[in-house]
N, C-alpha and C positions, 0 to 999 in steps of 0.2 A: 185044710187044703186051700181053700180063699184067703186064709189068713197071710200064707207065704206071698198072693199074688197083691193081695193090698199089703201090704209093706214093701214089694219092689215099688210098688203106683206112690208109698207115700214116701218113699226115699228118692224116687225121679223126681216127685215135686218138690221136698224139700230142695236137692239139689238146683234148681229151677227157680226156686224162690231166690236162692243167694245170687246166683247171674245164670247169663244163657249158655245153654250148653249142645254144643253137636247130640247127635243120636249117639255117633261112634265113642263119645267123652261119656256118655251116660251108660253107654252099654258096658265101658271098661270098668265106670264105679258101682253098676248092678251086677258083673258076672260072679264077685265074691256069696252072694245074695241069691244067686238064683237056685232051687231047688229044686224046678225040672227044668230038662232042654227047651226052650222057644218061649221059656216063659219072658223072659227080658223084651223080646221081640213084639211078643202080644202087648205086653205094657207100652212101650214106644211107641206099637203103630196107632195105637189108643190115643196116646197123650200126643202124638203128630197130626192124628185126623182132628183132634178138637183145635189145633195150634200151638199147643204148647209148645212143641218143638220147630223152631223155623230158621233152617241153615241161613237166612239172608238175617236174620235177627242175629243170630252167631257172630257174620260177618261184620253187619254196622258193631255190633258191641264191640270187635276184637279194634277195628280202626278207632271205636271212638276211646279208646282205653289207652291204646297202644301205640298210636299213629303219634302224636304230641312229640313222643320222646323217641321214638325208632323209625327208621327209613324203610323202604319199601320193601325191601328183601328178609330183612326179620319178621315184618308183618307178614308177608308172604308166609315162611316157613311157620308162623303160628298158625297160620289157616290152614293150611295142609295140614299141621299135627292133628288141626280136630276133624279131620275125614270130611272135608266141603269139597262141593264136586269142582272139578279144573277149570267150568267155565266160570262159577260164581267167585274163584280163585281169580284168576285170569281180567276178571271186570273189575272186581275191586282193586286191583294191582293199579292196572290201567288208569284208575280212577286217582289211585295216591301219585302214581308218578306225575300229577301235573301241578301237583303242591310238595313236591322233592324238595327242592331248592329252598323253597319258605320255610319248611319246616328244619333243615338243616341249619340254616341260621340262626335260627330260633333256640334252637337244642346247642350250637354253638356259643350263642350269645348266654346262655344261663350258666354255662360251662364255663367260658375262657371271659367273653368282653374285651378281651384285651388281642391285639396283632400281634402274632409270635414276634419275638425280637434277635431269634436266633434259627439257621435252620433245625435243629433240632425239638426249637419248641412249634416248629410247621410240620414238621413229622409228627410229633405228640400230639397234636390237636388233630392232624389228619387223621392217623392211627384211631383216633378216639370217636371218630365220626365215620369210619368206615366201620368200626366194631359195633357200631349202633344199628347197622344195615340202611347205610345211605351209601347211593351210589358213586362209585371214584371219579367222576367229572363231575358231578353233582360237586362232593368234596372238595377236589381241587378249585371250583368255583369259589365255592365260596369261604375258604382259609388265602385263596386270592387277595380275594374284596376288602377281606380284611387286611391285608397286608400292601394292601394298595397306598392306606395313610401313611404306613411308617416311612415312604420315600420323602 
């Protein structure tokens, strides 16, 4: 009987040692695992009350992983995937859209370096950087900027 409850405790930490994970990312990889009803739950609120589990920890890991190479609106929808409540959603967004721009160029610059030469390669490079989930003025800024030398 304890046996099933420390193998969910040692499969949340495993998982936990590799990165951070929502309560709601943990509960999906312990439900195959659980053996009675609420046992998932008892383990979580254990390893939550000691710290292991900490949605603002989730959050910093998913920007500092993610943020580099995708704009604010992918990071967004990765936050929500892992079940983080809409305010601590909503802060971090807030927080990335004031490094939008930088980080577009950035991910542009590794990308392309070069100013489209034709519209089509300004469409291609735009395309490429709205599918990254950076925002369409954001984008248009800065496939601009570049395109500012080739006059």
């Amino acid at each position: 009987m304890g046996f099933e409850q420390i193998s969910l405790k040692g499969r949340a930490l495993r998982y936990l040692a590799g990165r951070e994970h929502s309560r709601l990312e943990l509960t999906r990889k312990l439900a195959p695992h659980e053996a009675h009803p609420g046992e998932i739950e008892a383990v979580l609120d254990e390893l939550q009350a000691k710290g292991y589990i900490s949605e603002a920890r989730v959050a910093a890991s998913v920007v500092h992983r993610r943020a580099p190479k995708l704009g604010t609106a992918r990071v967004r929808q990765e936050l929500q995937s892992k079940g983080l409540p809409p305010e601590l959603v909503a802060q971090t967004v807030a927080e990335l859209r004031q490094s939008e721009q930088a980080r577009a160029q950035d991910v542009w610059r590794r990308k392309f370096d070069a100013p489209p030469q034709n519209p089509q390669e300004t469409v291609k490079q735009m395309r490429f950087l709205i599918s990254r989930g950076f925002a369409p003025d954001v984008v248009r800024r800065v496939v601009a900027a570049a395109g500012q030398t080739d006059d």
